[in-house]
ZADO-1210 file (C-alpha; in nm, 4 decimals, padded with zeros to 6 digits):
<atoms>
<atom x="07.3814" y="02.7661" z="-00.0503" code="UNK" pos="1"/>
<atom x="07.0806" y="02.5727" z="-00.0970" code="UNK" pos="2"/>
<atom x="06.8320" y="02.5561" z="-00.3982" code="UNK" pos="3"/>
<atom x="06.5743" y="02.3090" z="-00.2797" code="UNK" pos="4"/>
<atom x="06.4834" y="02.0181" z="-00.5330" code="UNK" pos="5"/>
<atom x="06.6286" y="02.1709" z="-00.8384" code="UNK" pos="6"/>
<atom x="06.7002" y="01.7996" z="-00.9992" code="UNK" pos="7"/>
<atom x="06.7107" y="01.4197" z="-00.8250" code="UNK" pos="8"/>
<atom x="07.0799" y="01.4428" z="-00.7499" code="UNK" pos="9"/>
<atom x="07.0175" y="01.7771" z="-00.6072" code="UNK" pos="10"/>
<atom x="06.7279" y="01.7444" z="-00.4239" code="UNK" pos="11"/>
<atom x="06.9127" y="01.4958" z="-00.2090" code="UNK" pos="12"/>
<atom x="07.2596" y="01.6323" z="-00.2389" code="UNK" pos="13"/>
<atom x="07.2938" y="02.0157" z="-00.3779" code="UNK" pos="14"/>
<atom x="06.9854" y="02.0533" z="-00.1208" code="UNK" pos="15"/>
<atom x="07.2600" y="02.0006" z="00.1149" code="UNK" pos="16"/>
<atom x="07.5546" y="02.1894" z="-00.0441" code="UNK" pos="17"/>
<atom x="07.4169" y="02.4261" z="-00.3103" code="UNK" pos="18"/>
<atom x="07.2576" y="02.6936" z="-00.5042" code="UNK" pos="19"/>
<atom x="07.0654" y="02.8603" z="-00.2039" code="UNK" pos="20"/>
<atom x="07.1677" y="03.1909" z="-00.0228" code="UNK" pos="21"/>
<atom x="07.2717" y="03.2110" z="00.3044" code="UNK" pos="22"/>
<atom x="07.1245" y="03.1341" z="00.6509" code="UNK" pos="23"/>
<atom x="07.1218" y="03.2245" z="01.0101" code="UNK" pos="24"/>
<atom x="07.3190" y="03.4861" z="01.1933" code="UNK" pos="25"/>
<atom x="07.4633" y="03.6034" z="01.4940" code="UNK" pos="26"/>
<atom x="07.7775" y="03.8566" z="01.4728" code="UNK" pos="27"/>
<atom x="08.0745" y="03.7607" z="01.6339" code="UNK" pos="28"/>
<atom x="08.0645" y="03.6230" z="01.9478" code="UNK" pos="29"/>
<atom x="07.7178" y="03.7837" z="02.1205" code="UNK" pos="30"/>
<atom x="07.5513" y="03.4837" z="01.9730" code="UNK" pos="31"/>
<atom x="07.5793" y="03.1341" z="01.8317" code="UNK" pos="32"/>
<atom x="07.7242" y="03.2049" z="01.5044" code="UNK" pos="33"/>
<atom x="07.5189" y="02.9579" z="01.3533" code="UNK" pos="34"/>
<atom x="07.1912" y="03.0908" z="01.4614" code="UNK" pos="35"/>
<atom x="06.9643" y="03.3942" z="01.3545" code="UNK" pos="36"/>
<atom x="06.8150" y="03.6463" z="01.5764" code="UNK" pos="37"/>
<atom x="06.4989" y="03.7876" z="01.6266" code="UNK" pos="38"/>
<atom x="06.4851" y="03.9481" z="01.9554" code="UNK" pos="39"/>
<atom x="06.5234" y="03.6199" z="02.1858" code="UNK" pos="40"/>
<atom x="06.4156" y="03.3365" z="01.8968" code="UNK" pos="41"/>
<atom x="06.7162" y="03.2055" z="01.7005" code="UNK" pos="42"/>
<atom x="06.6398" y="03.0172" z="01.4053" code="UNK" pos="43"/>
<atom x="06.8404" y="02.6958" z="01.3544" code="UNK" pos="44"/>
<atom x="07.1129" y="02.7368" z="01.0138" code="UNK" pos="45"/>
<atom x="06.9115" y="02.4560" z="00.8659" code="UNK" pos="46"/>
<atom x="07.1044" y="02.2402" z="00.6535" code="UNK" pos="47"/>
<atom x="06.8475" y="02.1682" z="00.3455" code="UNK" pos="48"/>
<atom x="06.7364" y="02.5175" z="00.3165" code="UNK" pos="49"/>
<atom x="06.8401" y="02.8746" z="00.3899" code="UNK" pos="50"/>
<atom x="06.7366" y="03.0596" z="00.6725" code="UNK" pos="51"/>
<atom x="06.6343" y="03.4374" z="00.6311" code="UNK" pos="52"/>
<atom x="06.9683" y="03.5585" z="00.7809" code="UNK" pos="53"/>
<atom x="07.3147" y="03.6893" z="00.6154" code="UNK" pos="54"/>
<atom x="07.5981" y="03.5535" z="00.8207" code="UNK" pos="55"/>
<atom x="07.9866" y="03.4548" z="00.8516" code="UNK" pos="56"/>
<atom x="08.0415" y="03.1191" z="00.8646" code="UNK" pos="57"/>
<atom x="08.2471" y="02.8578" z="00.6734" code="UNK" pos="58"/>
<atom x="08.0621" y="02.5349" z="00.5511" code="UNK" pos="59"/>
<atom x="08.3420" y="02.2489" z="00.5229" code="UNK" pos="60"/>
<atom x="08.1999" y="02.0177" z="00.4897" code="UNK" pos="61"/>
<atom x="07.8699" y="01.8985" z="00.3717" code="UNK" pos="62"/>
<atom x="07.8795" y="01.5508" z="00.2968" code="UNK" pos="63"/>
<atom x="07.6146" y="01.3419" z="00.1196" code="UNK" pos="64"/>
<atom x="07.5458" y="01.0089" z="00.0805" code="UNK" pos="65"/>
<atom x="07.2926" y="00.8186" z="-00.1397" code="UNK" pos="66"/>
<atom x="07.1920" y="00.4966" z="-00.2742" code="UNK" pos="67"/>
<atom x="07.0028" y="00.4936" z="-00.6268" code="UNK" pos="68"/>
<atom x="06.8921" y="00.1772" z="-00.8122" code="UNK" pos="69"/>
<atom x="06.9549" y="00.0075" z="-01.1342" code="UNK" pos="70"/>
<atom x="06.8855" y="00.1836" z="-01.4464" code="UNK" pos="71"/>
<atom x="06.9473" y="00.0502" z="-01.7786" code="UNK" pos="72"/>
<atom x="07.1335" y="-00.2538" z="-01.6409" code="UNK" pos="73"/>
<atom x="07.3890" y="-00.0481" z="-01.4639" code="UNK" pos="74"/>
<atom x="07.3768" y="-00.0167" z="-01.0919" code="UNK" pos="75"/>
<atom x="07.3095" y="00.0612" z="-00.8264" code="UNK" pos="76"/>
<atom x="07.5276" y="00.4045" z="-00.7640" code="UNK" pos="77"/>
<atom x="07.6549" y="00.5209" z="-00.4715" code="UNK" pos="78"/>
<atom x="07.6968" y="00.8751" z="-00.4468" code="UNK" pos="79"/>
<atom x="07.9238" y="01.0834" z="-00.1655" code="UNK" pos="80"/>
<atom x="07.9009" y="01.4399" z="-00.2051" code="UNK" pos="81"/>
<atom x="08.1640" y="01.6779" z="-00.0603" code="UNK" pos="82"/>
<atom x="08.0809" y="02.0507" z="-00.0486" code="UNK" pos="83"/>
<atom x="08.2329" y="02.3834" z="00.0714" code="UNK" pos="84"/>
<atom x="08.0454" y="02.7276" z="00.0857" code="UNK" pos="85"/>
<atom x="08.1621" y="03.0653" z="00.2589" code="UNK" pos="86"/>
<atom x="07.9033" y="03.3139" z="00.3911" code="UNK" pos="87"/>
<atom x="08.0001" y="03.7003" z="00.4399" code="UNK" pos="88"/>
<atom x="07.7652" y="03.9763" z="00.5376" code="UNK" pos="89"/>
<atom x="07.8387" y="04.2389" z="00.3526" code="UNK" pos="90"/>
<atom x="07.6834" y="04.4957" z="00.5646" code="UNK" pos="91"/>
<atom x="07.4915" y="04.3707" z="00.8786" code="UNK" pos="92"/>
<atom x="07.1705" y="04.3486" z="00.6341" code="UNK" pos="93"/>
<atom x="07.3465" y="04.2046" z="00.3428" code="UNK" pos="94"/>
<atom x="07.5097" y="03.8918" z="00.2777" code="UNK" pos="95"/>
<atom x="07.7005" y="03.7390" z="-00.0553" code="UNK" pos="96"/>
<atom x="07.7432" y="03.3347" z="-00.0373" code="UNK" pos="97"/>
<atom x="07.9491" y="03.0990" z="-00.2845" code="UNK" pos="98"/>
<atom x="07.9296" y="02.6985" z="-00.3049" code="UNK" pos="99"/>
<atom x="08.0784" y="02.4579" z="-00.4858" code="UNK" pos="100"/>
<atom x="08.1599" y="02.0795" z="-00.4118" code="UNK" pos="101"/>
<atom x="08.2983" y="01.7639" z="-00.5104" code="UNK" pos="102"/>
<atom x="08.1343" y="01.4302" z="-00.6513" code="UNK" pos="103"/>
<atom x="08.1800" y="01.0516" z="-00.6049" code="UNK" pos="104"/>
<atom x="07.9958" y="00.8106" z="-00.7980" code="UNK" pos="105"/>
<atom x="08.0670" y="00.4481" z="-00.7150" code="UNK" pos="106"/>
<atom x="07.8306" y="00.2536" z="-00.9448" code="UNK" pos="107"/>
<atom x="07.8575" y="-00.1318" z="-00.9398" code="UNK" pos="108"/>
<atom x="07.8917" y="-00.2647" z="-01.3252" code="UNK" pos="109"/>
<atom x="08.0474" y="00.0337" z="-01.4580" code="UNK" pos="110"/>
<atom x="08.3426" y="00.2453" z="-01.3818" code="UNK" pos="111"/>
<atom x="08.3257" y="00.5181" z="-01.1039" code="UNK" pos="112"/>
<atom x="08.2946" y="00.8842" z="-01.1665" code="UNK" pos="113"/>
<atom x="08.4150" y="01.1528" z="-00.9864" code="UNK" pos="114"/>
<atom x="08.3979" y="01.5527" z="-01.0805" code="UNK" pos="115"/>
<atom x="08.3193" y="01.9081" z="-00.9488" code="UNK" pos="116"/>
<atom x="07.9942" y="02.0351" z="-00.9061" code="UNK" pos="117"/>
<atom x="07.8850" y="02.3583" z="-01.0619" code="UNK" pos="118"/>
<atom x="07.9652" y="02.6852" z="-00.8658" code="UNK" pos="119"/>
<atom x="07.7122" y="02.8971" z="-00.7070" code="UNK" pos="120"/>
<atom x="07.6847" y="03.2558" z="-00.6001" code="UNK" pos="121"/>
<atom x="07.3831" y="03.4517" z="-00.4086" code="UNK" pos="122"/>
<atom x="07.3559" y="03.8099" z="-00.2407" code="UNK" pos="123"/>
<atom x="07.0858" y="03.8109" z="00.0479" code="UNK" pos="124"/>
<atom x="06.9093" y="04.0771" z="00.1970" code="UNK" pos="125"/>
<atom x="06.7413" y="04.1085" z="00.5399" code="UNK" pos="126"/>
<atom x="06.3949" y="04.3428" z="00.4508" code="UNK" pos="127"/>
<atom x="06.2346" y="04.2870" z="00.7805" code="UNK" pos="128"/>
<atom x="06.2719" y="04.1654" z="01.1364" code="UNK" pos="129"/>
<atom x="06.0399" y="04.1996" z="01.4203" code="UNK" pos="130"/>
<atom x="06.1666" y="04.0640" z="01.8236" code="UNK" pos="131"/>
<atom x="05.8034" y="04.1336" z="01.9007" code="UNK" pos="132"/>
<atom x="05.6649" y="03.9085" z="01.6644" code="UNK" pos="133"/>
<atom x="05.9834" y="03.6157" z="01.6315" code="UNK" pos="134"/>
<atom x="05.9040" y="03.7516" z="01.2678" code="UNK" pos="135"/>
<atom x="06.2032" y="03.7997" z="00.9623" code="UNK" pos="136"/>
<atom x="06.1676" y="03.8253" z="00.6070" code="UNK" pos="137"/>
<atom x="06.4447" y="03.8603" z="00.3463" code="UNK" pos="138"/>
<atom x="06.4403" y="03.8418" z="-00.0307" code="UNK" pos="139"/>
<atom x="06.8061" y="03.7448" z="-00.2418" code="UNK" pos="140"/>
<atom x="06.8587" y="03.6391" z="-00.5994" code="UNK" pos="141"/>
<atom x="07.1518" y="03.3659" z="-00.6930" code="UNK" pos="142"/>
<atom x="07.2999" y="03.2207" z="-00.9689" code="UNK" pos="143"/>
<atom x="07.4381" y="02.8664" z="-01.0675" code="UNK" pos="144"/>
<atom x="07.7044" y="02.9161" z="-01.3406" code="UNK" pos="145"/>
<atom x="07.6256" y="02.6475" z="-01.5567" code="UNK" pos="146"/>
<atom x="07.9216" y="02.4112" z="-01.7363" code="UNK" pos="147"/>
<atom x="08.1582" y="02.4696" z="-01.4174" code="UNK" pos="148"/>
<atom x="08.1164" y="02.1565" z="-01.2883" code="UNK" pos="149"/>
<atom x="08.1605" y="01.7803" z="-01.4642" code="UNK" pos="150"/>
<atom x="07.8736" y="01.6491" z="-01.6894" code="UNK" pos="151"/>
<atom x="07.9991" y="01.3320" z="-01.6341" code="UNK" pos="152"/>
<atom x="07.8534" y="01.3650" z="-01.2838" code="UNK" pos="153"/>
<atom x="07.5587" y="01.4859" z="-01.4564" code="UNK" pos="154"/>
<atom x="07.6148" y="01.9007" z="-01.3764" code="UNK" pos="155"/>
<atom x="07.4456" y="02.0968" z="-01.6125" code="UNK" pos="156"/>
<atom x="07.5973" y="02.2761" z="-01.9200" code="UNK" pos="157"/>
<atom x="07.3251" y="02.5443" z="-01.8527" code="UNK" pos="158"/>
<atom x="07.2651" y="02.7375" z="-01.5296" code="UNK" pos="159"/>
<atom x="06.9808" y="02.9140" z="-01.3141" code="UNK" pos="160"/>
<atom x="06.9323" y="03.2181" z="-01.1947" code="UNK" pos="161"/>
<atom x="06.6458" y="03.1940" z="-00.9062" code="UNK" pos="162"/>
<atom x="06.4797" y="03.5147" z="-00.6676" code="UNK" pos="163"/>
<atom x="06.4016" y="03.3518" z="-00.3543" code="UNK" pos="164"/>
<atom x="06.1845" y="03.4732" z="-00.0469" code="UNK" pos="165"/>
<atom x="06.2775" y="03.3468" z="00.3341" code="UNK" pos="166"/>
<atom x="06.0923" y="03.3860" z="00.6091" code="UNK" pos="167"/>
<atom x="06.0921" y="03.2903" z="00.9960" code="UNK" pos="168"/>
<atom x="05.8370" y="03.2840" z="01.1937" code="UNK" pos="169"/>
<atom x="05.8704" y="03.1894" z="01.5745" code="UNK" pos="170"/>
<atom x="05.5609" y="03.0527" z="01.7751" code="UNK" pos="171"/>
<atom x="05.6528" y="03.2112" z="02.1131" code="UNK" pos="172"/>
<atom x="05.2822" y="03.4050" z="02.1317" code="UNK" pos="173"/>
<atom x="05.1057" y="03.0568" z="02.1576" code="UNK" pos="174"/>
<atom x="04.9094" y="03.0587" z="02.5082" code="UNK" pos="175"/>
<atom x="05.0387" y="02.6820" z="02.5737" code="UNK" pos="176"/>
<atom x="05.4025" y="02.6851" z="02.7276" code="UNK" pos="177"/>
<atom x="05.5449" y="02.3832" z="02.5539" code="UNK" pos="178"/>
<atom x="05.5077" y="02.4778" z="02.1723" code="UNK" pos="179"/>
<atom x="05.6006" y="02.8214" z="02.2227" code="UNK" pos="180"/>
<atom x="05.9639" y="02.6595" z="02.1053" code="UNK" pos="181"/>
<atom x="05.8370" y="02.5621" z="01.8081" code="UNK" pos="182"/>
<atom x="05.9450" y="02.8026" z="01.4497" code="UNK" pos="183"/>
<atom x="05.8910" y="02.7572" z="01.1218" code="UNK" pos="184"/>
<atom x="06.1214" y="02.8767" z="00.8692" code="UNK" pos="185"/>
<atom x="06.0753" y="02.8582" z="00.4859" code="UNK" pos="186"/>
<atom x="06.1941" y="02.9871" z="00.1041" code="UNK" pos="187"/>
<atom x="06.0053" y="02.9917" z="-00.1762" code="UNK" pos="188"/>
<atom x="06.1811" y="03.0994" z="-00.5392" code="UNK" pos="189"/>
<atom x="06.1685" y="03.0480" z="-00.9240" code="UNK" pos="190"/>
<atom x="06.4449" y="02.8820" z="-01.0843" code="UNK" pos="191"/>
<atom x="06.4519" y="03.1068" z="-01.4110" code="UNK" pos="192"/>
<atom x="06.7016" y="02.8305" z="-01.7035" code="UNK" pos="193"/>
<atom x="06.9451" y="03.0631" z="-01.8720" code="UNK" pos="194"/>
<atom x="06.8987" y="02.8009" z="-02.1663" code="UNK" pos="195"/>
<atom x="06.5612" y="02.6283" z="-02.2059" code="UNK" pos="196"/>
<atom x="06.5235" y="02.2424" z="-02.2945" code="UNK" pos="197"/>
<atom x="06.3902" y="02.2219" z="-02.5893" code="UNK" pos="198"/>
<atom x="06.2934" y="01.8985" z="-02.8378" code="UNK" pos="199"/>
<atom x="06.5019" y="01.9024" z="-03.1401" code="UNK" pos="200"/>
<atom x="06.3863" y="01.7628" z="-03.5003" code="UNK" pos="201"/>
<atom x="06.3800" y="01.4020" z="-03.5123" code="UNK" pos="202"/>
<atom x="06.3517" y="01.1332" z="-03.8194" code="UNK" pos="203"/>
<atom x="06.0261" y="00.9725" z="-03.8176" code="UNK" pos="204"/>
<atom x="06.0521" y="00.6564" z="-03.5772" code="UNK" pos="205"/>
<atom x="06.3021" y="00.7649" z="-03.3778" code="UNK" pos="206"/>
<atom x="06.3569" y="00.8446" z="-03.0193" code="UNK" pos="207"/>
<atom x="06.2555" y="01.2510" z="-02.9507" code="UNK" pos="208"/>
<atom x="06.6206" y="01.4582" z="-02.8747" code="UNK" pos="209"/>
<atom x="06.6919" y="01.7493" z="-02.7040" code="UNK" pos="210"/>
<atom x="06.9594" y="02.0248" z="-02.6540" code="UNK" pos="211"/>
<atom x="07.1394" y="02.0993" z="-02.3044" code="UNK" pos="212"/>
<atom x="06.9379" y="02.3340" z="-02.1661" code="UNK" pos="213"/>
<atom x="06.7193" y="02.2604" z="-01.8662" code="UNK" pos="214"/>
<atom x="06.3250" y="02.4084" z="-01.7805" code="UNK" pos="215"/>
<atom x="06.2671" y="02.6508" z="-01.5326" code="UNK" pos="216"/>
<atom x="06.1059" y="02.5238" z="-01.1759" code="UNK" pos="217"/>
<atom x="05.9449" y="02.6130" z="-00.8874" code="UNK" pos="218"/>
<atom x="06.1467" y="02.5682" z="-00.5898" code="UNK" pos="219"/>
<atom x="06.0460" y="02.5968" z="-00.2289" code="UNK" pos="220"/>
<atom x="06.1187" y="02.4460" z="00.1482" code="UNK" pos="221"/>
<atom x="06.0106" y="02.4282" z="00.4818" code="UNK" pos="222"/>
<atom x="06.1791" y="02.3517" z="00.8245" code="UNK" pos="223"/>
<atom x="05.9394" y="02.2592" z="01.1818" code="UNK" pos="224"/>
<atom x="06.1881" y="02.3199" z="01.4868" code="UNK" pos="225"/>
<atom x="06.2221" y="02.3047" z="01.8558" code="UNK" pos="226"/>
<atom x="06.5289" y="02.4606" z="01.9961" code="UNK" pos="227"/>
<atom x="06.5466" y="02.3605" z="02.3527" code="UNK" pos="228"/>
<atom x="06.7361" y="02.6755" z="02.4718" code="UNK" pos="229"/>
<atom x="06.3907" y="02.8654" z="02.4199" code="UNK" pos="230"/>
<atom x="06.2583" y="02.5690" z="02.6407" code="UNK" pos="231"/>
<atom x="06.4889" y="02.5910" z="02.9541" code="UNK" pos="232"/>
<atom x="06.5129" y="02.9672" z="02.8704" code="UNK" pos="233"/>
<atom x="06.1933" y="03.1054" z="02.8166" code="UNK" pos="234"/>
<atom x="05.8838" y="02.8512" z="02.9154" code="UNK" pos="235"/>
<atom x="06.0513" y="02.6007" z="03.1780" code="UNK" pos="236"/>
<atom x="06.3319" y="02.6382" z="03.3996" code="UNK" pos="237"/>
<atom x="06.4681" y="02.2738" z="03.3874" code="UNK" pos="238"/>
<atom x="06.8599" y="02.3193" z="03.4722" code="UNK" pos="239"/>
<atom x="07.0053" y="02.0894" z="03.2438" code="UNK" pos="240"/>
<atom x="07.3888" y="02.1126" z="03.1309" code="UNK" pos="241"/>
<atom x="07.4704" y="02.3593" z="02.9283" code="UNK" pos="242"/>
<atom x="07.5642" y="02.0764" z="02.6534" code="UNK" pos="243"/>
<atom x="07.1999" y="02.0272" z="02.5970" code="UNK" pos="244"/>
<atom x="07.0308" y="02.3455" z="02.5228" code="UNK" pos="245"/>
<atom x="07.2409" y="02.3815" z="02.2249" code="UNK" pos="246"/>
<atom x="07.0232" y="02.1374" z="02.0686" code="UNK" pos="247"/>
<atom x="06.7844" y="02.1457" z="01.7974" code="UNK" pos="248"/>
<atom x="06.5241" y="01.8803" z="01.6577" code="UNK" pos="249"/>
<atom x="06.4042" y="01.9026" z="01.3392" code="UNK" pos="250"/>
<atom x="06.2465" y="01.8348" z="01.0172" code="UNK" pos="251"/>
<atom x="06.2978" y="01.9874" z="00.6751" code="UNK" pos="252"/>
<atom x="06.0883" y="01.9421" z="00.3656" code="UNK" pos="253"/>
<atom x="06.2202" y="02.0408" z="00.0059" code="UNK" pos="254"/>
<atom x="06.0012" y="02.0550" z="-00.3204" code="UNK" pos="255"/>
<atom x="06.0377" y="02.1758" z="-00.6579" code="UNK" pos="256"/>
<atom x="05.8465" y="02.1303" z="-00.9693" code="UNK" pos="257"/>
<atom x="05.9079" y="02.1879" z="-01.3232" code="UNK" pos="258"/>
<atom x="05.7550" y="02.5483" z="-01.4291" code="UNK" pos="259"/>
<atom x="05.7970" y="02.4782" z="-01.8276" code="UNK" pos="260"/>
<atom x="05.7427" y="02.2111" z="-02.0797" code="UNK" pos="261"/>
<atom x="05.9620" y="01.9881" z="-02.1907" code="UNK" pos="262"/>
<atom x="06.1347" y="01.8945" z="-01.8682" code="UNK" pos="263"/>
<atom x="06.3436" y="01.6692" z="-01.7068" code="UNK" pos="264"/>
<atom x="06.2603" y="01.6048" z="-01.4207" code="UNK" pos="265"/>
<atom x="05.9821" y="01.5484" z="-01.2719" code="UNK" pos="266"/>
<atom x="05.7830" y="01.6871" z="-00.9161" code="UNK" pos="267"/>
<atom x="05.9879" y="01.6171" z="-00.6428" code="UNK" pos="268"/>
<atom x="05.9783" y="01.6081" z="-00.2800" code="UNK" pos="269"/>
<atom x="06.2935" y="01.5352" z="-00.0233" code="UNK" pos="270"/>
<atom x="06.1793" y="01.5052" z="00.4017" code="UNK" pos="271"/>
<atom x="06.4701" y="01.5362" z="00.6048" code="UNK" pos="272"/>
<atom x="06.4397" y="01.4919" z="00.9811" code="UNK" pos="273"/>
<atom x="06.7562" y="01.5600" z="01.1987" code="UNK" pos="274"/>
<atom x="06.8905" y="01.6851" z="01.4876" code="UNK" pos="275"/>
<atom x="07.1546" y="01.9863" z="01.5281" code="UNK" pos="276"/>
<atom x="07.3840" y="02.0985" z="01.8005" code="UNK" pos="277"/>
<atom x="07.5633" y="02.4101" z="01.7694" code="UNK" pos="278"/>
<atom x="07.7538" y="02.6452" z="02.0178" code="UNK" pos="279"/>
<atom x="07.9253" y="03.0147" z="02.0422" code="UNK" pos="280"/>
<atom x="08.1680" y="02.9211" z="01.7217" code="UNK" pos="281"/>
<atom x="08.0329" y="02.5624" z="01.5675" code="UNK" pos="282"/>
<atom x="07.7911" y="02.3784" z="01.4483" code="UNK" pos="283"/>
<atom x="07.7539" y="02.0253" z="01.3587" code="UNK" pos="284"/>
<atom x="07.4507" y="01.8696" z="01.2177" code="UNK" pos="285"/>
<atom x="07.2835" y="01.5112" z="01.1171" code="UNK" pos="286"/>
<atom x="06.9639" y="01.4744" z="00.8443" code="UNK" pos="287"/>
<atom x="06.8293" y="01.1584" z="00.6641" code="UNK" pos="288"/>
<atom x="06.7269" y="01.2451" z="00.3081" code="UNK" pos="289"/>
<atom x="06.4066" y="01.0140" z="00.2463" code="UNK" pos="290"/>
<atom x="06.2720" y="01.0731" z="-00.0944" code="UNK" pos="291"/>
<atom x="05.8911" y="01.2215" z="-00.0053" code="UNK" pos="292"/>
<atom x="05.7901" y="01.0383" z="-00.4134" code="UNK" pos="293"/>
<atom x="05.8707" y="00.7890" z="-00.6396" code="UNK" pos="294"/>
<atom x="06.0457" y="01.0623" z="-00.8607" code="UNK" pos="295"/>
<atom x="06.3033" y="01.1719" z="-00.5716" code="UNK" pos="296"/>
<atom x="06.4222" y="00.7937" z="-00.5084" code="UNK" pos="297"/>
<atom x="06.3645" y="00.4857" z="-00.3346" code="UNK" pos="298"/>
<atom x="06.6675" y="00.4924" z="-00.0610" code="UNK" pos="299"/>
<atom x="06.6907" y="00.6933" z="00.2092" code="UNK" pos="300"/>
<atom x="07.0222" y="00.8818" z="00.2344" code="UNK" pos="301"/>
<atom x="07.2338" y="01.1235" z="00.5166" code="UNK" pos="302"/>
<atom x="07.3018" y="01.4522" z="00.5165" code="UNK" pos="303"/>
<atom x="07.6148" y="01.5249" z="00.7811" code="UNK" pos="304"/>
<atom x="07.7250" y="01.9082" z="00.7966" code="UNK" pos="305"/>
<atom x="08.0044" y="02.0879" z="01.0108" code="UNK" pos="306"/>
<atom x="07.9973" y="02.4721" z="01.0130" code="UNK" pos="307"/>
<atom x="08.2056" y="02.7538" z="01.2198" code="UNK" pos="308"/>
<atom x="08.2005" y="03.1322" z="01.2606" code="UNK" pos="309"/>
<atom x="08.4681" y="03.2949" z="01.0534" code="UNK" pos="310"/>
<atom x="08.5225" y="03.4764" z="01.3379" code="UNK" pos="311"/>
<atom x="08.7431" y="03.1992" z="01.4539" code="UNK" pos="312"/>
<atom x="08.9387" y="03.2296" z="01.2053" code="UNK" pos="313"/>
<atom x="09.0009" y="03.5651" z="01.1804" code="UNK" pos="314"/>
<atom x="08.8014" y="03.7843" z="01.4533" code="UNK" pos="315"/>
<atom x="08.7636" y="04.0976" z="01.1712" code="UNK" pos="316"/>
<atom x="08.5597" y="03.8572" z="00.9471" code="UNK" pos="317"/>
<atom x="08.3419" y="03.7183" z="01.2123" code="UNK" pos="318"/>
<atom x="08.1503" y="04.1145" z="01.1351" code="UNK" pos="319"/>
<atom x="08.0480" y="04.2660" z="00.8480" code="UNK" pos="320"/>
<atom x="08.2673" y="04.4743" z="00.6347" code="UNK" pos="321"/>
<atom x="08.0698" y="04.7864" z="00.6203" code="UNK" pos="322"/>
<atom x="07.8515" y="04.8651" z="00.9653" code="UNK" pos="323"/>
<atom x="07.5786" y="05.0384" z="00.8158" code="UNK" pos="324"/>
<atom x="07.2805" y="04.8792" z="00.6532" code="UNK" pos="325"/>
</atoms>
């Protein structure tokens, strides 16, 4: 699950393992698992944000790595980021999701630091989908239980609960053949603290303090792709193997931006262009993470993800466990 830009760690690594609710589709084995449809556009199970499709897959892993400088004469940090997160539909509309992950902080001058990050839950439903259009719109709500994972890491004592909007929109009515591949896909949500930061009372002269909470943000995403399956398939005929309509070219753009006063963090922005290739039961994809401001980072980091159906697994969960909506 994926809350886009929620904090610097997580805008380069949660963005990749995280908060967010659930992505891209396709029951059992009728279609690639890591895909949603709309009529004959599949959206790409983007790895930086969500897609506007429940599904059944099993994330393991998501692995992260980034560079960060020196601050107060410690540094720099390397960080590798581990996560897991299932996704089951619930009904062929409705999907629940739950992340969590694991943290490595290798930081020259000062002893490394490793911990859990906090655990996340989300329930996503599909409100609209048109094969006409290459349209879909869903709206879910999900919650980061705050003080699960290790402050040490720097997870938050305090959680979020954020309503998020997805959307996918396909380009397939454009007159001119080659960009009719091209979709967009996006979320948009408010990250609502369950504790707000706030300034406590400080003796004249000395540095301002503050208690654990966090401020509420704005949180939002976008993806540009080009499957070329919808090339060979639907504008040229160009009878390639097999191999290479299963991939995807991409870019994905996070931002968030505090939504209350005193915060801590500033606006941030994460651009992540990659490439995916995904099949009938897998998918495996590669991002860099290149800070988009001065706030998000200086280094550019990589986002690697593997992902299969749970259908492969066991066949009953690769469907959902109630058939009507």
């Amino acid at each position: 699950m994926n809350v886009v830009g929620w904090s610097t760690r997580e805008s380069r690594a949660r963005t990749a393992c995280s908060l967010a609710l659930a992505a891209a589709a396709a029951a059992g084995l009728a279609a690639p698992p890591a895909l949603a449809d709309a009529g004959i556009r599949d959206f790409a199970d983007t790895m930086l944000i969500d897609d506007p499709d429940p599904n059944d897959v099993l994330i393991l892993p998501t692995l992260v790595w980034q560079r960060s400088g020196v601050q107060d004469g410690v540094g720099p940090t390397n960080e590798f980021d581990a996560g897991i997160e299932i996704d089951k539909r619930i009904t062929t509309r409705l999907g629940l999701q739950v992340s969590t992950g694991g943290v490595w902080q290798s930081v020259f001058g000062s002893k490394s630091r490793t911990g859990m990050q906090n655990a996340s839950a989300g329930l996503q439903y599909m409100a609209w989908k048109s094969a006409k259009t290459e349209s879909e719109l869903s709206f879910g709500v999900q919650q980061e239980f705050g003080g699960t994972g290790s402050q040490q890491i720097g997870e938050s004592a305090t959680g979020s609960t954020t309503p998020l909007v997805y959307f996918g929109q396909g380009w397939g009515a454009l007159p001119i053949g080659v960009l009719r591949p091209f979709a967009v896909t996006g979320e948009f949500g408010y990250a609502i603290s369950n504790k707000g930061l706030k300034q406590l009372p400080a003796a004249p002269g000395n540095d301002p303090t503050y208690n654990n909470g966090i401020e509420s943000r704005w949180v939002a995403g976008m993806t540009l792709q080009y499957p070329l399956n919808y090339l060979d398939g639907e504008v040229l005929s160009l009878n390639w193997p097999q191999w290479v309509d299963n991939f995807v070219p991409l870019v994905e753009v996070s931002y968030s931006s505090p939504a209350t006063r005193p915060a801590n963090d500033p606006v941030q922005w994460t651009i992540a262009p990659g490439l995916i290739w995904s099949d009938q039961f897998y998918q495996f994809g590669v991002e860099a993470l290149i800070p988009g401001n001065r706030a998000s980072g200086r280094n550019v980091g990589v986002l690697a993800q593997f992902r299969m159906s749970l259908g492969v697994l066991v066949p009953r969960l690769g469907k959902p466990v109630f058939s009507g909506d």
